[in-house]
N, C-alpha and C positions, 0 to 999 in steps of 0.2 A: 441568480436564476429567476428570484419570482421576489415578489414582494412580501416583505415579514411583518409581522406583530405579534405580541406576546400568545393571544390564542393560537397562531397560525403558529411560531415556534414551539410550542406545547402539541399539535396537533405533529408536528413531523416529527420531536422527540418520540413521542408514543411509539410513531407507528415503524419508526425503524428501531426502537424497542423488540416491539410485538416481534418483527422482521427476524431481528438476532438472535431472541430469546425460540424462537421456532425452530429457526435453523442448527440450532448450540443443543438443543434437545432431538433433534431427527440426529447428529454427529455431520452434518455436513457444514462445509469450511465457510464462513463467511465475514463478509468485510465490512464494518464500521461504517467506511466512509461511503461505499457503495451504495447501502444501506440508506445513510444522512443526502445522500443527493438524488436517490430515484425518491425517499419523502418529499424535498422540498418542490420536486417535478410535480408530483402526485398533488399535492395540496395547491401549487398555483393553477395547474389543470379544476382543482374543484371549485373557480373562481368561478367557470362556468365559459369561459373564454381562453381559449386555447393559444391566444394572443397572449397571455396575461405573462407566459413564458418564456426568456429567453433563450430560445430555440439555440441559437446563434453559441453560447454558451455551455449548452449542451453536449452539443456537437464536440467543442473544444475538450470539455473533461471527459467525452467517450472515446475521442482521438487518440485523452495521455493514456488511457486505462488499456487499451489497445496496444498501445506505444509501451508499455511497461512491462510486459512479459519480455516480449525479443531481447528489448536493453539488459534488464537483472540478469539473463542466460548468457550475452555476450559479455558481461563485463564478470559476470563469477568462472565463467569457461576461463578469462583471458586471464583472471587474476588466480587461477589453480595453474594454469599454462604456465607463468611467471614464479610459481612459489614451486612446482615441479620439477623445472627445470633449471632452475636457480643452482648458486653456488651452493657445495655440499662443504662444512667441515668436517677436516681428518682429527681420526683421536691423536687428543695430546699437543693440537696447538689452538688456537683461539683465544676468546677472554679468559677462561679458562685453562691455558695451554700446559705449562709445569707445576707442578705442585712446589718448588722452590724451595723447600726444606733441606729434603735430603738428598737429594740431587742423581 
């Protein structure tokens, strides 16, 4: 996204620090990574050059983030769908089926 260096990593640790520790104290839900990538935006913007950023990049991780809600909700609908309506075992056969002993 931008260019690193130890102060400039220490500067985007903090501040999505600050970010999560705010949010996790109001109880509102918040995300790590969210967090770690609107810092390292933030701190190449404080280069002073709005260039400094790859825009181009941006774009992409605000695409998946986008992209990621619909997915998780179709694929946990389809995989409740599949485990719903799936095969049911009857009592008294399966791995489990006879007790064998006393018949």
């Amino acid at each position: 996204l931008t260019y690193h260096s130890p102060s400039r990593g220490l500067s985007m640790d903090l501040g999505a620090m600050f970010t999560v520790l705010t949010f996790s104290k109001l109880g509102a839900p918040i995300s790590t990574t969210h967090c770690k990538c609107g810092a390292t935006a933030a701190v190449g913007l404080c280069s002073g050059d709005w260039r400094s950023v790859n825009w181009r990049m941006v774009a992409i991780i605000l695409f998946g983030w986008i992209l990621t809600l619909p997915c998780a909700g179709l694929m946990s609908g389809l995989l409740f769908y599949l485990v719903a309506t799936g095969p049911r075992p009857e009592a008294g056969s399966g791995f489990f089926g006879s007790s064998g002993g006393s018949g």
